[in-house]
N, C-alpha and C positions, 0 to 999 in steps of 0.2 A: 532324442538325438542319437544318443548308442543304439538303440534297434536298427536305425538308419544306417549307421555304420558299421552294424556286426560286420557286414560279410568283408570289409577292409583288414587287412594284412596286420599283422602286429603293431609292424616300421608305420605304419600310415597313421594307428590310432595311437602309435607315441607322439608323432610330431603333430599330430591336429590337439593331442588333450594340453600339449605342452604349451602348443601357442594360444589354446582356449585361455589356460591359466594367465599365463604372462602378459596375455592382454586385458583378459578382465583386474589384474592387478593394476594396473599402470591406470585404467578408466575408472576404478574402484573410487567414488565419493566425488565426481566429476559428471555429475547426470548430462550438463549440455553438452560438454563434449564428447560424450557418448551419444546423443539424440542427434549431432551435428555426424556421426560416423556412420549411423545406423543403415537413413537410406540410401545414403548411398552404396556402402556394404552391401547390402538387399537387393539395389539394382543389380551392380556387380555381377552378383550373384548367380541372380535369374538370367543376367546376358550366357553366363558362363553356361547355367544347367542346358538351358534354350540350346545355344550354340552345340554344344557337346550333343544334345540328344539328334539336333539335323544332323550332325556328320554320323553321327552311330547307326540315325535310321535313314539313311539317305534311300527313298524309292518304296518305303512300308504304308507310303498312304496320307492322306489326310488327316487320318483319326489319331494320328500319331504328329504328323509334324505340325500341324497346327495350336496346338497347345504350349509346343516349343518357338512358334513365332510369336504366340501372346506374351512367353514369357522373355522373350527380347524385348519384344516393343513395349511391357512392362519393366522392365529394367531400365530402359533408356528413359523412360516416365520420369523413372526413383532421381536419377543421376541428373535432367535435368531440371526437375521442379524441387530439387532436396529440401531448399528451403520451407519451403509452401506446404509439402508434404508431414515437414516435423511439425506444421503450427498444426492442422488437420489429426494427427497421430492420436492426441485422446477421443477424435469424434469415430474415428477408425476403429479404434479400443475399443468404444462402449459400445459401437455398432457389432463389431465379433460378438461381445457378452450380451449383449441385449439376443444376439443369433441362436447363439448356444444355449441362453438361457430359454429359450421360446421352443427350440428344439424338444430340448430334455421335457419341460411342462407336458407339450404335444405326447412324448414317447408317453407320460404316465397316467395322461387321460384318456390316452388310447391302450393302455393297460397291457404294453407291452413287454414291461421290464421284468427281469427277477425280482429286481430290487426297488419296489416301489417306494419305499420311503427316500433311499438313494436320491432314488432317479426326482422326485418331489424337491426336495431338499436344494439339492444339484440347481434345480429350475427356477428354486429361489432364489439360490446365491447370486448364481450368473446374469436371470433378470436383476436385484438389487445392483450388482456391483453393476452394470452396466450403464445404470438411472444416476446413481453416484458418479461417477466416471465423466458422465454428459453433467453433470452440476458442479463438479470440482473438476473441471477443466485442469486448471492450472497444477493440483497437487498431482490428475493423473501422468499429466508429460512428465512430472520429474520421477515419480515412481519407478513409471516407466525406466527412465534413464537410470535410476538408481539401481532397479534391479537388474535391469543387463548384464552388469560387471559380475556379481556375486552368481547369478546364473550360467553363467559363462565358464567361469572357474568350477562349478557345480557341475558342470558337464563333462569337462578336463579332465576332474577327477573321477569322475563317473570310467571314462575313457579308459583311464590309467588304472585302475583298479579291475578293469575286464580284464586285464593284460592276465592280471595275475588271476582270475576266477578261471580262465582259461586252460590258464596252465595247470590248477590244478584239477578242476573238475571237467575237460574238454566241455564239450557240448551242451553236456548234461549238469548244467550250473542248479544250484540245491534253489528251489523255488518256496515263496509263501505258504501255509496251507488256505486253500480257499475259502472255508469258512473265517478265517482271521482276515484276510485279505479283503472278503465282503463286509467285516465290524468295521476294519479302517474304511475304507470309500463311504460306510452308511454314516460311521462318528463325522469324517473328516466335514460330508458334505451337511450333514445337520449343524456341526460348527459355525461354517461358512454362510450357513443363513441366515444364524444369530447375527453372526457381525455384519452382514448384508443390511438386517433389515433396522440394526442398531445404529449402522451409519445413517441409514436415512431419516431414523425418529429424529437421532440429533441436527441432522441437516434443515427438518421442517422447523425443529424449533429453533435454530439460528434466523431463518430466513422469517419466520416470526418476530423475534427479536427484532428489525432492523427496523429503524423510523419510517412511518408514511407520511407522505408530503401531503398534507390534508391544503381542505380550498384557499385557506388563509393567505394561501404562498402564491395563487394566480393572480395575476395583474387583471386590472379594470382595461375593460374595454377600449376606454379613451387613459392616456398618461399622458398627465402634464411635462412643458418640455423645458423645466428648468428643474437639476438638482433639488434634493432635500426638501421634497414636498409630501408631506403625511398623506397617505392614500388609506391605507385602513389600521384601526386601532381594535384590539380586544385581552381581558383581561387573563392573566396569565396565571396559574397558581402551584404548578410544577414546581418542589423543590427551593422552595424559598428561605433566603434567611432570614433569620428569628425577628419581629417587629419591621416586616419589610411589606411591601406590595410590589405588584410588578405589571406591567403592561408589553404585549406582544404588538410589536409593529410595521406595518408595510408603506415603503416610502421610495420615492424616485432618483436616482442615480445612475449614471452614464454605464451602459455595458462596456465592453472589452474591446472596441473598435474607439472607446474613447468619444461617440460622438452620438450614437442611438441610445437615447435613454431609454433606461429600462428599469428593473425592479429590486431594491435590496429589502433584507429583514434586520430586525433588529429587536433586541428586550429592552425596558427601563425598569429599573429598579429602585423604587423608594420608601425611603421611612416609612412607617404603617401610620404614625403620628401624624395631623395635619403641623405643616411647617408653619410657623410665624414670617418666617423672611425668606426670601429665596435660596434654592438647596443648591450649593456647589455639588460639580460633576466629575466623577471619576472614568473617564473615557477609556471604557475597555477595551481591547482589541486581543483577541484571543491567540493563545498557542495553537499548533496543529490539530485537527479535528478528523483529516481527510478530506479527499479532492472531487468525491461522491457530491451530489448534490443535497441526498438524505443529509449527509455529513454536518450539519449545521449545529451549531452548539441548542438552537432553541429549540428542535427537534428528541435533544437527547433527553435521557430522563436525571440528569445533574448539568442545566446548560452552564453556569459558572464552573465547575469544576471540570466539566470535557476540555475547557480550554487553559486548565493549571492556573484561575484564578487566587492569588495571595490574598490574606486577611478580607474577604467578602464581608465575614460577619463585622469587623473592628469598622471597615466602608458603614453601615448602614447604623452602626452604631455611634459612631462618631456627627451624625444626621447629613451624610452626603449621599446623593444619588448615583447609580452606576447606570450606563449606557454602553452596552456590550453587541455589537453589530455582528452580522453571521459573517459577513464579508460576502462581495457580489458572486454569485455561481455559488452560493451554498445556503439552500433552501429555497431558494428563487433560481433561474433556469439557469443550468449550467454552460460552460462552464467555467471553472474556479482558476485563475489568473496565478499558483501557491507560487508566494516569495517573491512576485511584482512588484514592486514600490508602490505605485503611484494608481491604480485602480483598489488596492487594497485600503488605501489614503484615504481614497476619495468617496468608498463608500463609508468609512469611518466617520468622515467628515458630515456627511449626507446624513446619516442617523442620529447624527447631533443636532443637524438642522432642521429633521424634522421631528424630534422628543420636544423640544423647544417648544413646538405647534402643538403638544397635549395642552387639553383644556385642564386640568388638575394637575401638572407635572410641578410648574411653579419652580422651576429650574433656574439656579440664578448663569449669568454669562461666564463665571468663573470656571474652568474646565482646565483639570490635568490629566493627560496620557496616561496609560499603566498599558504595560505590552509586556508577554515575555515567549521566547523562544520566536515562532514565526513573528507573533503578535510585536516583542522586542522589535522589529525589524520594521512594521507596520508603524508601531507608534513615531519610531525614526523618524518615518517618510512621512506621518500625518502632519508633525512639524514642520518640516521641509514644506508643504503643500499645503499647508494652513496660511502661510504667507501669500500666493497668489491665487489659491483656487478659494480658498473661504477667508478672506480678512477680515469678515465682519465677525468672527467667532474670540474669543480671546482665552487662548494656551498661557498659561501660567505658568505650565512647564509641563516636561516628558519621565518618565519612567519607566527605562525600557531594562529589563531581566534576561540576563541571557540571550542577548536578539540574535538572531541569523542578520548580522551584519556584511561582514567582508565576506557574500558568499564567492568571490574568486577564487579567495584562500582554501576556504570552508570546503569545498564540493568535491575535491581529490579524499580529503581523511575521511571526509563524510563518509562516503560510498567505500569505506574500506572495512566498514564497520556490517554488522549485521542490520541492526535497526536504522543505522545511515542507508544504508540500498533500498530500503523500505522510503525514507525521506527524500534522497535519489531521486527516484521513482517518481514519486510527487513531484520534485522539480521540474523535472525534464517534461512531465506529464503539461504541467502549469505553464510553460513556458513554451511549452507547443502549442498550447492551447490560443497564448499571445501574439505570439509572433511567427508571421509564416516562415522566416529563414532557419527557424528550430525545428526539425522532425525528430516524433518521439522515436520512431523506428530506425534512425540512423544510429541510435546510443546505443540498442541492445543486440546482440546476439540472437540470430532467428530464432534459436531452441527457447533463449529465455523469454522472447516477445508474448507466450501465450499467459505464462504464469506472472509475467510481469507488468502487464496491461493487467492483469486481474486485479494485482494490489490496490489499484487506482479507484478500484469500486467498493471499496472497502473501509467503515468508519475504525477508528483508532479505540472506541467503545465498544467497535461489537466483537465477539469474541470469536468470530470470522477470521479477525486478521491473524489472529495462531497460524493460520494456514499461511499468509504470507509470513512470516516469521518462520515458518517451514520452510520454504520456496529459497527464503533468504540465505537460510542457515545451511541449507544443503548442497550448495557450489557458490563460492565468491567472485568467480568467472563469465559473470553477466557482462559487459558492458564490448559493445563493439569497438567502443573509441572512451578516451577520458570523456567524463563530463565537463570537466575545466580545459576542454577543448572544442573547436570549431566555432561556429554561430553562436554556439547556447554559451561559450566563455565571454563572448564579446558583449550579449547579451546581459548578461549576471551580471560583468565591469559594470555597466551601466547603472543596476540594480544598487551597487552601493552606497547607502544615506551618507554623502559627503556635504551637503548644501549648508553653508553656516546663517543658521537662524536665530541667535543671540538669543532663543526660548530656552533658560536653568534646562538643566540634563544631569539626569542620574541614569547611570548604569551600572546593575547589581551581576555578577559572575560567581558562579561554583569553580574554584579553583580544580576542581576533580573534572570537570563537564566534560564525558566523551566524546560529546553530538558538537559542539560549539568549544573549540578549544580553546584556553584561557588564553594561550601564548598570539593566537590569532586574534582573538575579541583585543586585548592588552595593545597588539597592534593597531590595529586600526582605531582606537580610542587616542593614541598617540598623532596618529596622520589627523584625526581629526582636529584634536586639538592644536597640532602644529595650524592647522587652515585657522587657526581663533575661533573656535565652537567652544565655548566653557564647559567641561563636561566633571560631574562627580563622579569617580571611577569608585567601585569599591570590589575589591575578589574576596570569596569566604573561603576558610581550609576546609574540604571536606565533602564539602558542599556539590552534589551533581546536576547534570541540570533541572531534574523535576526538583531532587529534593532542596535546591534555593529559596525555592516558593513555597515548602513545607511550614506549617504551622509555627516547628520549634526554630527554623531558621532566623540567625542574626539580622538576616536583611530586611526582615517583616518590621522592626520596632526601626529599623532604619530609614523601610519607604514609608511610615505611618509619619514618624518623627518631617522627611523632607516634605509630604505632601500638606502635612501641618502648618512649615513654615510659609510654605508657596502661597496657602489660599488666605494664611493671617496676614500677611503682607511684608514677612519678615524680608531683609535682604538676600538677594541671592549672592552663591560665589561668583568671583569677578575670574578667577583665572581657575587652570585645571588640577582638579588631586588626584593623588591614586594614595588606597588606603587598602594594606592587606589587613583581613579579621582573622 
């Protein structure tokens, strides 16, 4: 940019380096609103240069003003399509590098360089980073945005520092000598390959990492057209606890229109011991996993623990079986309904009806909930929905940990949070998916639409998601409107488990929880027991929201101690407590 402006007056390169600076300061750690500036800047721009060059060459020809017309009607492109342009912006990127890099290759097979390892090197880099670039979408837009600011100010100074090389050396500014000048360009660009071609090893082995939806997960031909009908059984042996067996299973359940049945999955997990009498059920329902299809607990290579299951081993030891559902849209065709009530219910429910239907499950009718974080929320509404969509199953009671309850409260703190915009995300994603008066594209910011649509294909186990956690962590300035407003708030009202089902209710809370505030859960545990829902409250000090369901947690001998009393036949509370630990 300085060679471009040598031949500019002193005054001209003070007040362009100064505004360089002052602006890249103010955008500095602001990538979208920097990528929301850019093209239209850019148009601007090319209107200005365009314009400028017709009046300068008015009558020089074709060969001249034509290039100046392109760069108007390229400018007005930038200015009208701005938005459309920034989602485009990393496929723009990699298309340049992928250019440059093909260039350079070409210059040193045809053996025209000095600097052959250079120019080699060069060819790698620019091809690698361009291939990167087109795979990491979403990191390249913010990059992007992120380095504008600091480049900018790099230029300013660049600018402002001529002033003075100027002044003291006129013309004749003291240059490199060229053989050090040829070491850096041959170091810099052998560097640059390294990390080229190191991003992409790591990139293959991520993309290796990620679950395959193997055949188990397509539906039969013909699907029976009621709920909770076992359609294929096989056995499971991924990651089990100690003295346990488990069985992988595909069963019938209403898709996301609520009315075409369609396909859920699910694991059973039982004693390794043949039972004497029928095995009580622990009705899993999992925390967040991701909105991906891959995303499926049964899929992963720890399906219990992807979804922050508590005491697993004390479950199979105590001789009760677990039934732990992927939920509809995860594993089975997407997609994934996240933090719906009543489809997340109902495939809950569905996979209880059809374990049932194992020929060796020997499962007695007794079934209590355990939910925590999403799952909390899920198990809610299983209760709520056990009463009219499956009465013939019998809830004993619920156990929901940390649930994504009042999410009306919930979705403003949420999303203020780093890994809340991550869960955000999810939301809005889930809920578009449900309901046509939700679009996901109304909530974000065009710049953030490209990296923020990414997070959504991304499990909460792979280590993929660092990159959204990047994305996150790098401008808080996503959302084009609150979440906890329009369609999607009216929506969410809806979503919270108020329905009084006189099924015992335990609700376990980390008094620390940043994702599910205490002060909010404490609320609406109050609203609900005002409606006469008998609910056992209990908050831990200390306690966040994973680490609640950690091992050494108080709450573990708590839900062991209530799910004990439920299925012995002890009484339950008749009215509400709240108990800080």
């Amino acid at each position: 940019m300085t060679r471009l402006l040598t031949p500019l007056p002193g005054w001209a390169r003070l007040v362009i380096g100064t505004a360089l600076i002052a602006g890249g300061a103010v955008l500095l750690g602001k990538p979208f609103d920097t990528l929301e500036l850019l093209v239209p800047s850019l148009g601007m721009g090319a209107i200005a240069a365009g314009l400028g060059t017709l009046i300068a060459t008015r009558g020089r020809g074709v060969s001249i003003t034509a290039p100046a017309i392109v760069a108007v009607l390229a400018g007005g492109v930038c200015l009208i399509f701005s938005d459309e342009l920034v989602e485009v912006l990393p496929i723009i990127t990699a298309a340049a590098m992928l250019v440059a890099g093909g260039r350079r290759l070409r210059t040193f097979v045809g053996g025209r360089s000095a600097s052959r390892v250079a120019m080699l090197a060069s060819g790698v880099a620019w091809t690698g980073f361009g291939i990167a670039a087109l795979l990491w979408r979403d990191l390249t837009q913010v990059l992007i945005g992120l380095l504008i600011a600091p480049i900018a100010i790099l230029a300013g100074l660049r600018l402002l520092l001529s002033l003075r090389s100027r002044r003291q050396y006129g013309d004749a500014a003291p240059r490199r000598p060229a053989r050090l000048s040829a070491w850096l360009r041959t170091g810099t660009a052998v560097l640059s390959a390294v990390l080229a071609l190191a991003i992409l090893a790591g990139t293959v082995s991520l993309y290796r990492s990620v679950p395959r939806i193997d055949a188990f997960y397509d539906p039969p031909d013909t699907i029976p057209q009621s709920p909770g009908q076992l359609l294929k059984q096989e056995t499971f042996t991924r990651d089990l606890p100690e003295n346990a067996r488990a069985i992988r299973i595909l069963y019938t359940t209403p898709e996301i229109d609520g009315v075409t049945m369609g396909v859920g999955s699910a694991i059973v997990y039982l004693p390794e011991a043949p039972a004497t009498t029928p095995i009580p059920v622990i009705l899993w329902t999992h925390g967040t996993t991701g909105v991906a299809q891959e995303c499926a607990p049964s899929l992963a290579d720890d399906p219990l623990g992807s979804g922050a299951m508590p005491a697993r081993q004390q479950v199979i030891d105590n001789g009760w079986a677990i039934v732990m559902t992927d939920y509809i849209g995860l594993g089975t065709a997407a997609p994934h309904p996240y933090l719906v009530g009543i489809p997340a219910a109902r495939s809950s429910l569905d996979a209880l009806r059809a374990a049932h239907q194992l020929s060796d499950g020997n499962l007695a009718p007794d079934t209590i909930v355990w939910g925590h974080s999403q799952g909390g929320g899920t198990a809610l509404w299983t209760g709520i929905e056990s009463l009219t969509y499956a009465p013939e199953l019998t809830l004993l009671g619920v156990a929901a940990m940390a649930p994504a309850s009042d999410l009306s409260s919930l979705a403003d703190p949420l999303t203020s949070t780093t890994f809340g915009r991550v869960f955000g995300t999810f939301l809005v994603h889930g809920y578009s998916a449900y309901y046509d008066d939700v679009a996901f594209d109304d909530y974000f910011r065009p710049a953030a639409l490209v990296p923020y649509e990414a997070m959504t294909k991304r499990c909460l186990s792979s280590q993929a998601t660092l990159a959204s956690v990047a994305v996150a962590l790098a401008d808080d300035d996503v959302f084009e409107q609150s979440v906890g407003s329009g369609p999607l708030a009216e929506r969410m009202a809806e979503n919270v488990p108020r329905t009084v089902t006189g099924i015992p209710t335990f609700i376990g809370q980390g008094a620390s929880d940043q994702l599910i505030l205490p002060a909010v859960q404490e609320a609406y545990v109050r609203a609900y027991c005002d409606d006469e829902q008998v609910i056992e409250y209990i908050s831990y000090a200390g306690r966040t929201h994973l680490s609640v369901v950690d091992d050494d947690s108080a709450l573990i001998p708590d839900l062991l101690a209530w799910t004990t009393a439920r299925f012995t036949g002890e009484p339950a509370a008749t009215s509400c407590s709240f108990t800080a630990k």
